[in-house]
C-alpha positions as CSV (number, residue, x, y, z in Angstrom):
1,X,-22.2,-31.6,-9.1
2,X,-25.9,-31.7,-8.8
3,X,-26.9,-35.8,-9.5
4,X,-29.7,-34.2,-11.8
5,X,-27.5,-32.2,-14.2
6,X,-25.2,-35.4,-14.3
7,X,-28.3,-37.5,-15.9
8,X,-29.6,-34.5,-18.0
9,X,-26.3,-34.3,-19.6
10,X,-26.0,-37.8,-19.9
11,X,-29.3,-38.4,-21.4
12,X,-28.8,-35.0,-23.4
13,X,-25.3,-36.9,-24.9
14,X,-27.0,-40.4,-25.2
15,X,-30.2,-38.2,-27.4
16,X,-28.2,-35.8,-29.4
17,X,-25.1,-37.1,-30.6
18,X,-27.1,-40.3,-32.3
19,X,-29.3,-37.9,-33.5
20,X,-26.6,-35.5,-35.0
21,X,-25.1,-38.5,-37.0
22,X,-28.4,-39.9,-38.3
23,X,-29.2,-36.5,-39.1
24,X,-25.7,-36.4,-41.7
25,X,-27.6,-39.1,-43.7
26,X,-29.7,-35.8,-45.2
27,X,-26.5,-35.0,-46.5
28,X,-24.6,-36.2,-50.2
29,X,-22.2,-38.4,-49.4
30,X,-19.5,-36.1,-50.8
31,X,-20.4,-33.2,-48.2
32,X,-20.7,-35.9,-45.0
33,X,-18.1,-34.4,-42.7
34,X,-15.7,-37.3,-41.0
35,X,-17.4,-39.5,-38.3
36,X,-14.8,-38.4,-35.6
37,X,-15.4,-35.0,-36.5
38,X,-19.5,-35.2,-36.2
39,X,-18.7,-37.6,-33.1
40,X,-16.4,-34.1,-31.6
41,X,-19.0,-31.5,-32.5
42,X,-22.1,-33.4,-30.9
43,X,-20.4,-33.9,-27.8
44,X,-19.1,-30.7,-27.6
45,X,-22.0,-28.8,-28.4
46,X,-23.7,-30.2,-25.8
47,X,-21.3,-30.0,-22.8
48,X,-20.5,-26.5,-23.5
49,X,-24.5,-25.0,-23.9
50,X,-26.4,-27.4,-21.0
51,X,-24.3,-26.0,-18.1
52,X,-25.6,-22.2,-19.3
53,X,-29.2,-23.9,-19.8
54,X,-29.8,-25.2,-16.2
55,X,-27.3,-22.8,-14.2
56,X,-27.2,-19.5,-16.1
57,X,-30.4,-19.0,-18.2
58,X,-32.9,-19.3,-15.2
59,X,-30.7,-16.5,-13.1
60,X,-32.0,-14.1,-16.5
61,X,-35.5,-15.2,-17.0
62,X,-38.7,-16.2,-15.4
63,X,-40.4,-19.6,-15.8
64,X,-43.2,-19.0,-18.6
65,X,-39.7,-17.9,-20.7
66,X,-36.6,-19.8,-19.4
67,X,-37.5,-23.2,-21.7
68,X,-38.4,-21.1,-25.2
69,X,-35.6,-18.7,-24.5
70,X,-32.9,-21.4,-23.6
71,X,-33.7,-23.7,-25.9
72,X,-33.8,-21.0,-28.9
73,X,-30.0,-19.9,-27.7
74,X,-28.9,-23.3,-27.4
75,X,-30.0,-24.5,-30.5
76,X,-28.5,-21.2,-31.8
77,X,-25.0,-21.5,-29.8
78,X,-25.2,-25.5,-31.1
79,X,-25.3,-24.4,-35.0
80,X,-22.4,-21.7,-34.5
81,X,-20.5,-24.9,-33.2
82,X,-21.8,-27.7,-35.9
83,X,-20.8,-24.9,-38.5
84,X,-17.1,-24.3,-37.5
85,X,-16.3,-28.3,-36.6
86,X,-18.3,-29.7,-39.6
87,X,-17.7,-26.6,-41.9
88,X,-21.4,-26.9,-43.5
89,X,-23.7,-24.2,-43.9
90,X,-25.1,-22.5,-41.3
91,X,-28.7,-23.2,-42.5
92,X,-28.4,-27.0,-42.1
93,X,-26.3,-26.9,-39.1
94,X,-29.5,-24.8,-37.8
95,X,-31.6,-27.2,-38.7
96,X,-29.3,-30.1,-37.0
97,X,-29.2,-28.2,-34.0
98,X,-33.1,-28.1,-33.8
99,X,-33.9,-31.3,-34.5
100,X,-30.8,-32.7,-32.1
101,X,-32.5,-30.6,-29.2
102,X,-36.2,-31.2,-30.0
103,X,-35.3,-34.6,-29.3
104,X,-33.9,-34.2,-26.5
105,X,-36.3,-31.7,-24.7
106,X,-39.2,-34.4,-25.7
107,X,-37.5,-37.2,-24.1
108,X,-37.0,-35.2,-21.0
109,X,-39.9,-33.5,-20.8
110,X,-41.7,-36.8,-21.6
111,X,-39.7,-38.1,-18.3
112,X,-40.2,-35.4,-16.4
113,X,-44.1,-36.2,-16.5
114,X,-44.3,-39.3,-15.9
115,X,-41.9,-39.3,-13.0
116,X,-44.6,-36.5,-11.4
């Protein structure tokens, strides 16, 4: 396994799942899904969608499209997964999905520059 997807999806794991369980807190209490549950879906989602982000997208696109374009069906394939683990609706797990990887591509992006 390439060392550099290793860190990406550790950093991606270390970013979004935090992220994911803050991002709960928008929710009434009554409607929080179980910790283990938000714990599940945040680790999952991510180590099913960043193999198809750095090894299958960029065989499909060019480079001026590969980050809007994988990002967008990550965030995408991310909610589909929030919404059938934490059974909320689709709209907020949209908008957990976003924020999770909007995190994340700004911290790696953010590292990728200054290690240029």
């Amino acid at each position: 396994m390439d060392a550099r997807f290793l860190a990406a999806l550790l950093l991606t794991l270390a970013i979004e799942v935090p992220v994911l369980v803050a991002g709960m807190r928008i929710l009434p209490p009554a409607s929080r899904p179980p910790l283990r549950k938000v714990l599940f879906a945040g680790f999952f989602a991510s180590i099913a969608t960043l193999p198809y982000l750095w090894f299958l997208v960029p065989e499909f696109t060019d480079e001026h499209t590969y980050l809007p374009l994988g990002e967008a069906l990550v965030i995408v394939v991310e909610a589909i997964v929030f919404r059938f683990v934490l059974d909320l609706p689709y709209r907020t797990c949209l908008w957990l999905s976003a924020a999770c990887n909007l995190c994340s591509l700004a911290v790696g992006l953010a590292i990728l520059h200054i290690s240029r």
